[in-house]
MOPAC internal coordinates of N, CA, C and O (Angstrom, degrees):
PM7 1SCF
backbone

  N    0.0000 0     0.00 0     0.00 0    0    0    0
  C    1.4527 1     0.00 0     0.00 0    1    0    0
  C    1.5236 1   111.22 1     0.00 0    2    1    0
  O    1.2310 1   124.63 1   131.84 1    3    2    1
  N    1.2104 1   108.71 1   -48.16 1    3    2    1
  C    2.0579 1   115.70 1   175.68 1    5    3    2
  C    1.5984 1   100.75 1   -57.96 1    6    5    3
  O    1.2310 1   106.89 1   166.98 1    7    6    5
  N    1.3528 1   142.01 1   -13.02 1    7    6    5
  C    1.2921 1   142.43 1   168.43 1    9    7    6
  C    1.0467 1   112.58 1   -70.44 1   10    9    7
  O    1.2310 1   117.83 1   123.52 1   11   10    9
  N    1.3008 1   121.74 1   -56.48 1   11   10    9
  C    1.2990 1   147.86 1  -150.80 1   13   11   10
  C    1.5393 1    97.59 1   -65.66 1   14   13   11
  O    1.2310 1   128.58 1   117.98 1   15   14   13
  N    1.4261 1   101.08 1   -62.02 1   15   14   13
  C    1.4962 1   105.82 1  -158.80 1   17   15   14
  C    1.8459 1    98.18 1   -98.40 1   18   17   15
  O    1.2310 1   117.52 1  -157.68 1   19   18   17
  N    0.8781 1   122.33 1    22.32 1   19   18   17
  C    1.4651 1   134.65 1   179.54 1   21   19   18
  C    1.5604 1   110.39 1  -113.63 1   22   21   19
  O    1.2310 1   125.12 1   146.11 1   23   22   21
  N    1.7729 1   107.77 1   -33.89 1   23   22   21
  C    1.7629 1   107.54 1   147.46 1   25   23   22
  C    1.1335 1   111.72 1   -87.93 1   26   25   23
  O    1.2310 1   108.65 1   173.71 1   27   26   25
  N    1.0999 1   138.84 1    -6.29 1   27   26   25
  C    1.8645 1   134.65 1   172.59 1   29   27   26
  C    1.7066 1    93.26 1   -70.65 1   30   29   27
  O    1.2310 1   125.17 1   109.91 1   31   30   29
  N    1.1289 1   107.67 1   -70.09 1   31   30   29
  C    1.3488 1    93.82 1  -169.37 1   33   31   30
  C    2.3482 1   130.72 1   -69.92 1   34   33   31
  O    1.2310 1   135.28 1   163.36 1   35   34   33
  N    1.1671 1    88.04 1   -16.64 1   35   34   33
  C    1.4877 1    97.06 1   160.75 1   37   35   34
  C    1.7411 1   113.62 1   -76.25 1   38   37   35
  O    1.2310 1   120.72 1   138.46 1   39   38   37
  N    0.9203 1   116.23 1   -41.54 1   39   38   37
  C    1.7300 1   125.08 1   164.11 1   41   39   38
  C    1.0472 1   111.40 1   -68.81 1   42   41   39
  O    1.2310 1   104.83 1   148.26 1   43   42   41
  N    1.4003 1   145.64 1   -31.74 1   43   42   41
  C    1.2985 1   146.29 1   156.71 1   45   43   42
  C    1.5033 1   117.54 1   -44.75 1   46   45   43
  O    1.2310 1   129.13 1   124.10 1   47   46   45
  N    1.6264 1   100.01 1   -55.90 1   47   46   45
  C    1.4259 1    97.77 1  -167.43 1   49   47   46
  C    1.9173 1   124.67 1    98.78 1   50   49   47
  O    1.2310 1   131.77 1   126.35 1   51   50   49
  N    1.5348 1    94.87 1   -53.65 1   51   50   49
  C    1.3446 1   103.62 1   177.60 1   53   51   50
  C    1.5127 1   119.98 1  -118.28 1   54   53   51
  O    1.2310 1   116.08 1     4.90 1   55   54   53
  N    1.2867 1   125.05 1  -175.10 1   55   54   53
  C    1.2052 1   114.26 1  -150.56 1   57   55   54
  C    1.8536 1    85.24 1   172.90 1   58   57   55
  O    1.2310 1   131.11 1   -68.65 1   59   58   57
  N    2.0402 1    96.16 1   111.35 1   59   58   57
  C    1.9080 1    91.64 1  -159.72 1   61   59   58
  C    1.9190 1    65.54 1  -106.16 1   62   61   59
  O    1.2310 1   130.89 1   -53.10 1   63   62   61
  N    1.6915 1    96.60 1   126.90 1   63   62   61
  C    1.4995 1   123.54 1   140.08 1   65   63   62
  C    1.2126 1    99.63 1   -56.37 1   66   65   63
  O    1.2310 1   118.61 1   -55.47 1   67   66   65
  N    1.7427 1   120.26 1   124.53 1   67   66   65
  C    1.4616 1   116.85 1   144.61 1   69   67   66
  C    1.5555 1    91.21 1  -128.62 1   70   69   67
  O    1.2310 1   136.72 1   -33.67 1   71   70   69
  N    1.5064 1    85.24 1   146.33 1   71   70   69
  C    1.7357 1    97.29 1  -179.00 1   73   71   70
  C    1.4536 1   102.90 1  -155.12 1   74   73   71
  O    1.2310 1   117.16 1   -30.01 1   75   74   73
  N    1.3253 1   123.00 1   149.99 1   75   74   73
  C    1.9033 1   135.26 1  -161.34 1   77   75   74
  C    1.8407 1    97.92 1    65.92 1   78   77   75
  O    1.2310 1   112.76 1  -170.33 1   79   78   77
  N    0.7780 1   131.28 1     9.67 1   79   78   77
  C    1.8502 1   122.74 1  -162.52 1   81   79   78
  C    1.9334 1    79.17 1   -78.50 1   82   81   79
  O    1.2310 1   133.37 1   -27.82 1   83   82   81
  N    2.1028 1    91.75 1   152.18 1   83   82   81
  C    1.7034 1   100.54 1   173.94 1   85   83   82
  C    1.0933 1   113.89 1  -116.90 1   86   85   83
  O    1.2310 1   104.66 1    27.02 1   87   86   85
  N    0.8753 1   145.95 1  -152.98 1   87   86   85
  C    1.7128 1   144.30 1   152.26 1   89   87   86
  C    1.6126 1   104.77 1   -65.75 1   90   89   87
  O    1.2310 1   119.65 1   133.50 1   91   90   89
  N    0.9725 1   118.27 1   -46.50 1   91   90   89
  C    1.7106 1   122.77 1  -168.93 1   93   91   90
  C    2.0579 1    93.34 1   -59.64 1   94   93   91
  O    1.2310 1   112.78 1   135.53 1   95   94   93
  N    1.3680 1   131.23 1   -44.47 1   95   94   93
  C    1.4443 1   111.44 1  -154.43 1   97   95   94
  C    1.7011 1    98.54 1  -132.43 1   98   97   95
  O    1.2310 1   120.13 1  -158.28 1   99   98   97
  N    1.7226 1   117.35 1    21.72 1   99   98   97
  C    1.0741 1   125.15 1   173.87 1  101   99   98
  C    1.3647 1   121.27 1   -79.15 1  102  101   99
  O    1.2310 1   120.20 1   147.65 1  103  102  101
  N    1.5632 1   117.21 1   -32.35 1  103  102  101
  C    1.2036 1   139.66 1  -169.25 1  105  103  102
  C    2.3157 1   105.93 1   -79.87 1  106  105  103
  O    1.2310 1   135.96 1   143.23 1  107  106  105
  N    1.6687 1    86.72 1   -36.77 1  107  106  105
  C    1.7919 1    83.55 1  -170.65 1  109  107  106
  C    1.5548 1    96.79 1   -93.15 1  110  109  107
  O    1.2310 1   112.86 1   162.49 1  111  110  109
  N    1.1560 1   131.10 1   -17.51 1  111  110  109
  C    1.7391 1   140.13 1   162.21 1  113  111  110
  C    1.8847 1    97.28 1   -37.31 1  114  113  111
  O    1.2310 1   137.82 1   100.29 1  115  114  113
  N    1.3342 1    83.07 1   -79.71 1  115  114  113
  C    1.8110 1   103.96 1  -165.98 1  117  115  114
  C    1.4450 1   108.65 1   -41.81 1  118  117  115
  O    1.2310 1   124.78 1   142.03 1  119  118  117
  N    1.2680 1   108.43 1   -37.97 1  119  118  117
  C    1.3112 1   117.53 1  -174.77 1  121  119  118
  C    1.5629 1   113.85 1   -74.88 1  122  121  119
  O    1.2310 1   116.29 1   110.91 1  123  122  121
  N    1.5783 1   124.65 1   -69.09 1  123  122  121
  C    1.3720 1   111.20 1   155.25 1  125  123  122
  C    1.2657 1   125.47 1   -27.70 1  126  125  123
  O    1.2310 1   117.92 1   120.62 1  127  126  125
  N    1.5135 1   121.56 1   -59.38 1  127  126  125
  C    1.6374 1    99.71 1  -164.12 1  129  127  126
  C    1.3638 1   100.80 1   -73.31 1  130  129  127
  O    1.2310 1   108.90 1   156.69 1  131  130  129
  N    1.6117 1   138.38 1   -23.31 1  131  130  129
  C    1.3540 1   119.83 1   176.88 1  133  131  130
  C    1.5623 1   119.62 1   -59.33 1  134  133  131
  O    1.2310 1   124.97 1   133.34 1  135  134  133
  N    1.4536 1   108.07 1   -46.66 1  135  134  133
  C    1.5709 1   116.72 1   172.62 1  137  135  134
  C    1.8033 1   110.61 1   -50.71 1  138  137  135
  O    1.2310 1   127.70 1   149.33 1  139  138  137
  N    1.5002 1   102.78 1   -30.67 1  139  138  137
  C    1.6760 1    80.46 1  -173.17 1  141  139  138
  C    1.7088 1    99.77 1  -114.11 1  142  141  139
  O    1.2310 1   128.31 1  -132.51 1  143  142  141
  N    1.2844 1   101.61 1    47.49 1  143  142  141
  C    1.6552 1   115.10 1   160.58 1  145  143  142
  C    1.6109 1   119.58 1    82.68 1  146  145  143
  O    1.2310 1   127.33 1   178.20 1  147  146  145
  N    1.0495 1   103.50 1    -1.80 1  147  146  145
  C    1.3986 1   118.19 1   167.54 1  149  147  146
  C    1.6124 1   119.17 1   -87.74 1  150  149  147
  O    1.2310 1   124.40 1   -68.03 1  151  150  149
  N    1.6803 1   109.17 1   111.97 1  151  150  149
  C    1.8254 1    98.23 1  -147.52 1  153  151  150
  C    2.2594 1    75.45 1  -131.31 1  154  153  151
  O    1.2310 1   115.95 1  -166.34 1  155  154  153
  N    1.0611 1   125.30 1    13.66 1  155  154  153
  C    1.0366 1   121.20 1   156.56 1  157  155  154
  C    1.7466 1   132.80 1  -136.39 1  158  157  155
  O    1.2310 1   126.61 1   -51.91 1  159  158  157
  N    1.4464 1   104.89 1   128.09 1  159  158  157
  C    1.2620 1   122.34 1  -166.72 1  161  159  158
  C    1.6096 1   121.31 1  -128.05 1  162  161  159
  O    1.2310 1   124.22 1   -36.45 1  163  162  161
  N    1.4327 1   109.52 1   143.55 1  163  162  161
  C    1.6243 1   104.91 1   167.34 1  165  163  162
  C    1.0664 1    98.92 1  -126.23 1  166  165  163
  O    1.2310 1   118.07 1   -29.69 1  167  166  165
  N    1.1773 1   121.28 1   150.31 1  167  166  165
  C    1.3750 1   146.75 1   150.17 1  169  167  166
  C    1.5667 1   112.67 1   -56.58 1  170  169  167
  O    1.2310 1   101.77 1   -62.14 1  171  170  169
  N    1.2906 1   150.87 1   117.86 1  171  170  169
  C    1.2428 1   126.57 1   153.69 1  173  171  170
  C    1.7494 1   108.48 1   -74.09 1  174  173  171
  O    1.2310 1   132.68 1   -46.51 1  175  174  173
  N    1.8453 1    93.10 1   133.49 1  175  174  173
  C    1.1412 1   106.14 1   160.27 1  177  175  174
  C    1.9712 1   121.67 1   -53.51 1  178  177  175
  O    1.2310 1   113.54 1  -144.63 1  179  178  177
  N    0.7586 1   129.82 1    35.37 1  179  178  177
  C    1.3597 1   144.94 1  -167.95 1  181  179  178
  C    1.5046 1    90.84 1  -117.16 1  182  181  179
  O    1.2310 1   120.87 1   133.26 1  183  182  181
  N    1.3457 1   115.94 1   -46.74 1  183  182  181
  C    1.5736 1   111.58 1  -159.37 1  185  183  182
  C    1.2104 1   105.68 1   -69.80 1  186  185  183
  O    1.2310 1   119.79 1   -50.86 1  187  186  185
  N    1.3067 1   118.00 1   129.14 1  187  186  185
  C    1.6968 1   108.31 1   161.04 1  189  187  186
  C    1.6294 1   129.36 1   -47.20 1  190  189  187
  O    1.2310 1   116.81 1   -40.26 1  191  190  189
  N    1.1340 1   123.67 1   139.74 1  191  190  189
  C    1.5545 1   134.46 1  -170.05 1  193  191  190
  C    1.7615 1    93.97 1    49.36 1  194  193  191
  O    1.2310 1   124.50 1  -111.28 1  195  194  193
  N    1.2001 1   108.96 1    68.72 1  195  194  193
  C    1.4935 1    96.57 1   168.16 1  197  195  194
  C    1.3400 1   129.53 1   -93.43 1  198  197  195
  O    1.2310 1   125.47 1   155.35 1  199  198  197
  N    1.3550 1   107.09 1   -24.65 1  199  198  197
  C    1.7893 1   116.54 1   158.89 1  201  199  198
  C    1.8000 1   114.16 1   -61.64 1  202  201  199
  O    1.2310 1   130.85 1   150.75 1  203  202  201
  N    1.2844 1    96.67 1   -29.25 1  203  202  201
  C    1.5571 1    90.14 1  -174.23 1  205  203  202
  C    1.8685 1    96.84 1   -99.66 1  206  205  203
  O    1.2310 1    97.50 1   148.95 1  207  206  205
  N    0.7414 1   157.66 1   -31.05 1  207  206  205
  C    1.6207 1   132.15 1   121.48 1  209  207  206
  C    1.0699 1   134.12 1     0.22 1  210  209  207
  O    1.2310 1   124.68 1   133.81 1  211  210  209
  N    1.7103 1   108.63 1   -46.19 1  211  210  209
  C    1.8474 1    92.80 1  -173.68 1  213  211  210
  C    1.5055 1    74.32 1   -98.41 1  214  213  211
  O    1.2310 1   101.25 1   178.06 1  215  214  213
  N    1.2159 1   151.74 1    -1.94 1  215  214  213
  C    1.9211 1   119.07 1   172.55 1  217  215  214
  C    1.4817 1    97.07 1   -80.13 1  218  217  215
  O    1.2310 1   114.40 1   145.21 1  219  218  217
  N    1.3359 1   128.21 1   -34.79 1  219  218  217
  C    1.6909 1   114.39 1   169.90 1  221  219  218
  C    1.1321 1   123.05 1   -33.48 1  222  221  219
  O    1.2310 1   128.58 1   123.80 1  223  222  221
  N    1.5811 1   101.08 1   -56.20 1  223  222  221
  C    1.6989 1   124.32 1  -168.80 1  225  223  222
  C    1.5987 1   108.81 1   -50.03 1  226  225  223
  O    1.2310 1   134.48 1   125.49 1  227  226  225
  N    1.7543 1    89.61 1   -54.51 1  227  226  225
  C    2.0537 1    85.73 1   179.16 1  229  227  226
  C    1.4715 1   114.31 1   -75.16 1  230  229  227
  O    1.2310 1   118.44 1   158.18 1  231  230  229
  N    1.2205 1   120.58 1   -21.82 1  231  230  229
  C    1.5442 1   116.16 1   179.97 1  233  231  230
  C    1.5731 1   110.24 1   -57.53 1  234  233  231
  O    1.2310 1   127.22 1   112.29 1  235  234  233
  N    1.4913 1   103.72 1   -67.71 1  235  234  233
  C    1.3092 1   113.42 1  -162.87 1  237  235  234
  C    2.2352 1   112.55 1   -82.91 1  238  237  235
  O    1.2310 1   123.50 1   163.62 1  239  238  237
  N    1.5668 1   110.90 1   -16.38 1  239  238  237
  C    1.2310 1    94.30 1  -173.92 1  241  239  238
  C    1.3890 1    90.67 1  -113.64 1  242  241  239
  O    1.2310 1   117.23 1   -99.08 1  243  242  241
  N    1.5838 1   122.87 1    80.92 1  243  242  241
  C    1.3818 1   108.68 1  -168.78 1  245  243  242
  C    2.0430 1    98.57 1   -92.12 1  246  245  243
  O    1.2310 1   132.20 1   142.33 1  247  246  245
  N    1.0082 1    94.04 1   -37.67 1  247  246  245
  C    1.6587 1    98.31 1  -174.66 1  249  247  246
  C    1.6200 1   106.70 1   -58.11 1  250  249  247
  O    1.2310 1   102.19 1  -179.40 1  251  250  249
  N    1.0212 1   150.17 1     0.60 1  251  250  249
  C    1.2777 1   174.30 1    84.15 1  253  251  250
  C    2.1829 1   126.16 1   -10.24 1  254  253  251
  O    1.2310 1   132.30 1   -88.99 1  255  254  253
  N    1.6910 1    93.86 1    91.01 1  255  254  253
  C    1.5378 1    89.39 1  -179.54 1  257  255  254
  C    1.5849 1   110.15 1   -53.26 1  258  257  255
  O    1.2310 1   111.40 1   -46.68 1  259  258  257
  N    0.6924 1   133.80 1   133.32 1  259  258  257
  C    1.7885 1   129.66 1  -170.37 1  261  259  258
  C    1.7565 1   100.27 1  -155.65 1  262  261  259
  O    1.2310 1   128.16 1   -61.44 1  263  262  261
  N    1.6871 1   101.89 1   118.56 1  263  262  261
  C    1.6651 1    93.70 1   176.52 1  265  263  262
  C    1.8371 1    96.65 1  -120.31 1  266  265  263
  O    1.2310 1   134.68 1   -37.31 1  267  266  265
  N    1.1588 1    89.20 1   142.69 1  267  266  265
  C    1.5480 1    87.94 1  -167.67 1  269  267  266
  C    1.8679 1    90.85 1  -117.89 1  270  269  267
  O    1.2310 1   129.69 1   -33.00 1  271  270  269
  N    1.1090 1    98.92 1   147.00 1  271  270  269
  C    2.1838 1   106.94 1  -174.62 1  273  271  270
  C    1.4019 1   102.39 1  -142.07 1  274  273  271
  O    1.2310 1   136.28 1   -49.06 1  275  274  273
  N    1.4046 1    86.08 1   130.94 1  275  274  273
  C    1.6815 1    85.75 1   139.52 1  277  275  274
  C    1.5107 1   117.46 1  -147.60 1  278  277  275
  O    1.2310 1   135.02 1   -22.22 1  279  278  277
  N    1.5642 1    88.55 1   157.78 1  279  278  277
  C    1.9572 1   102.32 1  -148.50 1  281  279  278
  C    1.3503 1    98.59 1  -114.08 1  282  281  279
  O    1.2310 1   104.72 1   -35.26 1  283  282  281
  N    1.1042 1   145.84 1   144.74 1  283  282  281
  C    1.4201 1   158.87 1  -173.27 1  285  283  282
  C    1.9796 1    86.24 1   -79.72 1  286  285  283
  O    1.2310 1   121.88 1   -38.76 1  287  286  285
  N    1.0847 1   114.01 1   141.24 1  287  286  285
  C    1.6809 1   106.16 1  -167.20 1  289  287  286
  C    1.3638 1    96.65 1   -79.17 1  290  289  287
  O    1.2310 1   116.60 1   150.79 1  291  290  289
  N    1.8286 1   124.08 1   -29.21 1  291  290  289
  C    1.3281 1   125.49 1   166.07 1  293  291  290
  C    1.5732 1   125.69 1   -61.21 1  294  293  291
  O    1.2310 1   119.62 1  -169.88 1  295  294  293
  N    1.1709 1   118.34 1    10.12 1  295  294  293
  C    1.3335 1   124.68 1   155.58 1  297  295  294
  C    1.3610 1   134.35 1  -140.30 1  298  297  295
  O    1.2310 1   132.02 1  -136.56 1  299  298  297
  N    1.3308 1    94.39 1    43.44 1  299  298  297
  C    1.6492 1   110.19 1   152.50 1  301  299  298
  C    1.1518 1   127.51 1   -85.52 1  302  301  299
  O    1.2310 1   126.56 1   164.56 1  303  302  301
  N    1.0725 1   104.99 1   -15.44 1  303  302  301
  C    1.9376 1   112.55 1  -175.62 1  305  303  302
  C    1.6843 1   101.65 1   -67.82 1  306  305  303
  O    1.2310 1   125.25 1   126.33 1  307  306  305
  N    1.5032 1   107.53 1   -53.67 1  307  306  305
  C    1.5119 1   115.58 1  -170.86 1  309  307  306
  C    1.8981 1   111.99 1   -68.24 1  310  309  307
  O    1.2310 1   117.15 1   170.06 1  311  310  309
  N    1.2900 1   123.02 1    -9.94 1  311  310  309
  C    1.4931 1   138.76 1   161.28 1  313  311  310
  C    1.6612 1    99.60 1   -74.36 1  314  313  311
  O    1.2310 1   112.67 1   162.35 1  315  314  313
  N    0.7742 1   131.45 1   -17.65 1  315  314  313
  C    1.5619 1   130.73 1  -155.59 1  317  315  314
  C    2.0761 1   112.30 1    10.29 1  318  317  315
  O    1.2310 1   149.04 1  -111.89 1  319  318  317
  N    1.5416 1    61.07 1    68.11 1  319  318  317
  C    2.0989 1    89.82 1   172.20 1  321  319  318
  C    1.4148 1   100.89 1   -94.70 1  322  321  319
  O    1.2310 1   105.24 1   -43.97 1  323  322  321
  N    1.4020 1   144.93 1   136.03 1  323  322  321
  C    1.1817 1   135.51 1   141.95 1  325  323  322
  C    1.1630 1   129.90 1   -73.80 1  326  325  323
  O    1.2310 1   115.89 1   -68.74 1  327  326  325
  N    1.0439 1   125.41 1   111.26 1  327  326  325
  C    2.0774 1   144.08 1  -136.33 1  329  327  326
  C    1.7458 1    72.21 1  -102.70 1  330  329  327
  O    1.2310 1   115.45 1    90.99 1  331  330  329
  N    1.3776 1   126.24 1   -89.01 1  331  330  329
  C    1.3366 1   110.24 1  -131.39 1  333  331  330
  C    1.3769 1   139.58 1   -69.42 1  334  333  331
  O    1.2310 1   120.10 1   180.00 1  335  334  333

């Protein structure tokens, strides 16, 4: 599965930071950036209830491929993602 979605997101390219998002504007977020081709997202752990956010995310945007990650920030280097 860490393959999988470790070439999803190098084939992607992008990678939508959402961070402060609540339950009330998490659901129409996810949804825009999936509609405008953006089908990978993290949550920063910063956000409050952020595990229970991304179980919103899969409940409610299921018709929507949507991979949601989170990456130890010390292993981005070895993805050779450009973070900054």
């Amino acid at each position: 599965m860490i393959m999988i979605i470790t070439s999803k997101i190098i084939e992607s390219g992008v990678v939508a930071v959402i961070r402060g998002a609540n339950e009330e504007n998490i659901i129409p977020i996810a949804k825009a950036l999936g509609v405008g081709g953006v089908d990978t997202l993290e949550i920063t752990v910063e956000t409050p209830k952020a595990v229970s956010l991304m179980l919103l995310i899969f409940q409610l945007v299921g018709e929507l491929q949507i991979y949601i990650i989170l990456i130890p920030f010390r292993h981005l280097n070895s993805l050779n993602i450009n973070y900054r």
